[in-house]
C-alpha positions as CSV (number, residue, x, y, z in Angstrom):
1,X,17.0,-1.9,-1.9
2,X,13.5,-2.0,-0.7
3,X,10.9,-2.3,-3.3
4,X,8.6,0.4,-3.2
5,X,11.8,3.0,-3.3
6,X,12.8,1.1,-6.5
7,X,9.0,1.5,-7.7
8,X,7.2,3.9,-5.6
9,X,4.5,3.6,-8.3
10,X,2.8,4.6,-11.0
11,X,5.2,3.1,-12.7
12,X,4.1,-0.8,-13.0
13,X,7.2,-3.2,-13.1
14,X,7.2,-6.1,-15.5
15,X,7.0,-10.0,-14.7
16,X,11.0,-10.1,-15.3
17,X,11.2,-7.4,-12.9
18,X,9.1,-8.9,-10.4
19,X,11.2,-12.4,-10.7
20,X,14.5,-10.6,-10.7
21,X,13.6,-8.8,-7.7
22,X,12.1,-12.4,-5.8
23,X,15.1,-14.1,-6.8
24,X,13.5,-17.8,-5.8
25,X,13.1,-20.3,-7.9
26,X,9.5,-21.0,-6.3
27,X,8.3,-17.7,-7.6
28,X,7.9,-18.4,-11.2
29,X,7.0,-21.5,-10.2
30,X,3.9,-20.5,-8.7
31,X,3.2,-17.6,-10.8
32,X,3.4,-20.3,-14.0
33,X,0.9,-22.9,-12.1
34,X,-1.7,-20.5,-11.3
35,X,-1.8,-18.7,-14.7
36,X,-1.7,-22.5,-16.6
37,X,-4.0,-24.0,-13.9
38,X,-6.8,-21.2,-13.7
39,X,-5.9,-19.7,-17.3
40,X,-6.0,-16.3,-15.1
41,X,-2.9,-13.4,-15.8
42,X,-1.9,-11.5,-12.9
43,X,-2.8,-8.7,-12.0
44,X,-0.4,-6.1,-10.6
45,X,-1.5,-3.6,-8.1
46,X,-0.2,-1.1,-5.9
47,X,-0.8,-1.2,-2.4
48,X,-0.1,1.1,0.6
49,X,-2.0,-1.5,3.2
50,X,0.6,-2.8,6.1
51,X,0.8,-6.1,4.7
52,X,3.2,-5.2,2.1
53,X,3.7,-1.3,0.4
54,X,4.1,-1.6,-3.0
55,X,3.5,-3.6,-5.9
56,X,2.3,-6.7,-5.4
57,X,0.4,-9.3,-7.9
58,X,-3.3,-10.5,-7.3
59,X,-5.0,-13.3,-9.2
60,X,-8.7,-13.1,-9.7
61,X,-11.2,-15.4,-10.9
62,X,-14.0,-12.8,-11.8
63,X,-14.8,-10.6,-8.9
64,X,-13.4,-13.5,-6.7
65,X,-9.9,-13.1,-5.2
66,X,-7.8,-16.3,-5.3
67,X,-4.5,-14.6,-3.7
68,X,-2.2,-12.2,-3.6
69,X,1.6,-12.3,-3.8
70,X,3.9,-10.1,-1.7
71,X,7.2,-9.9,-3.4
72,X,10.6,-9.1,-1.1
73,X,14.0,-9.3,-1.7
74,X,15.2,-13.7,-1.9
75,X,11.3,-14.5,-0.6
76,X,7.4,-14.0,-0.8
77,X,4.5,-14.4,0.8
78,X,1.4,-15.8,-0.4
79,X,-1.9,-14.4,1.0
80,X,-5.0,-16.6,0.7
81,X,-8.4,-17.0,2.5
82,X,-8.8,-20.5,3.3
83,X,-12.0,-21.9,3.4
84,X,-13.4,-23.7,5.9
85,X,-12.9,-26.9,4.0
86,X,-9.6,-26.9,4.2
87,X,-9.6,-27.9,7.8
88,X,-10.3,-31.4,6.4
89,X,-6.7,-31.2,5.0
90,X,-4.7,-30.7,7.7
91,X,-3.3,-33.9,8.3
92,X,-1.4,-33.7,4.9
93,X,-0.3,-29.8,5.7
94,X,3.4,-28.9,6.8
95,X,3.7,-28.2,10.1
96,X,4.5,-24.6,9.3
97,X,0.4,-24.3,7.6
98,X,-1.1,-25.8,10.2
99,X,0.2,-23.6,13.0
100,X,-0.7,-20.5,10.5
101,X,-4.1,-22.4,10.2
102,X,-4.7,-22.8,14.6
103,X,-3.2,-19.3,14.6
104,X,-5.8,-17.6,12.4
105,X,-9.3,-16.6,13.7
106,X,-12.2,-17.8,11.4
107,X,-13.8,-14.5,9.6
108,X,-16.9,-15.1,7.5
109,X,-15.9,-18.9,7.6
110,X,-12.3,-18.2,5.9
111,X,-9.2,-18.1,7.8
112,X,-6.6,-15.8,6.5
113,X,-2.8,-17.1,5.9
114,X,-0.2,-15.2,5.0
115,X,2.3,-18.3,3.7
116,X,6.1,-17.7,3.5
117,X,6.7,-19.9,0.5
118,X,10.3,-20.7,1.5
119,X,9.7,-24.3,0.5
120,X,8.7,-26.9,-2.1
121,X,6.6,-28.5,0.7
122,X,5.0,-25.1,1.7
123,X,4.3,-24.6,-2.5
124,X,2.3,-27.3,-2.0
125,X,0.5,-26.5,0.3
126,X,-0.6,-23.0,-1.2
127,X,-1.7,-25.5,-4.3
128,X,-4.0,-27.4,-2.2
129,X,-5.7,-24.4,-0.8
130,X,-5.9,-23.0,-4.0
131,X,-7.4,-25.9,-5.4
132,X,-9.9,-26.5,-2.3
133,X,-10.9,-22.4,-3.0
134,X,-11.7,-22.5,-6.7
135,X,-11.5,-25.7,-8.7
136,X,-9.4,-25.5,-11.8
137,X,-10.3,-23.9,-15.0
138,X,-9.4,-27.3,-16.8
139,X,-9.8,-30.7,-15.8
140,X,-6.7,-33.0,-15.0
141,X,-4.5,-29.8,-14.8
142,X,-3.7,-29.9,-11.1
């Protein structure tokens, strides 16, 4: 069932929810390694843009935006604003990032990617470019 018909909103749906819903195992393992690497909670917001109607769950780090996770049935996407930096770590990308990388047009010297995270290797790749965007709350935690 799509998820906006199961929560068109204003009802907010819980982390269990959310996870039951994603069904991956890749889920709560990202959601876990942002809020214990950045000591940030998520925030869940609903969102009629294109990108993905309905609830979706943003991490902030003050007014910045770190990313935001777009949950569907079995997958989700990750949506982060790479930095310019991260060109430099291309070479030890998957394949998959770096065409998302030569595909996206620089704006403001950030390149947005919308990551399937279908993969431990492309996990890690949303790390590194989370890490490159804003360094981590504590030392030695990455």
């Amino acid at each position: 069932m799509d998820w906006n018909a199961i929560y068109p909103g204003p009802e907010e749906p819980t982390a269990e929810q959310l996870s039951a819903y994603v069904s991956h195992p890749l889920w709560d393992e990202l959601n876990r390694w942002i809020c214990e690497v950045y000591s940030l909670a998520p925030r869940y917001t609903y969102s009629r843009c294109s990108m993905g109607r309905g609830w979706n769950v943003k991490y902030r780090a003050g007014s910045r935006a770190l990313c935001t996770l777009y949950p569907t049935p079995g997958a989700f996407t990750c949506l982060v604003a790479a930095p310019a930096q991260a060109e430099a770590l291309l070479p030890t990308l998957s394949a998959y990032t770096r065409e998302l990388w030569n595909s996206a047009k620089p704006m403001n010297s950030v390149r947005w990617l919308s990551l399937e995270v279908s993969s431990p290797q492309v996990l890690e790749d949303v790390k590194a470019l989370l890490l490159l965007k804003q360094k981590p709350k504590h030392a030695g935690q990455a």
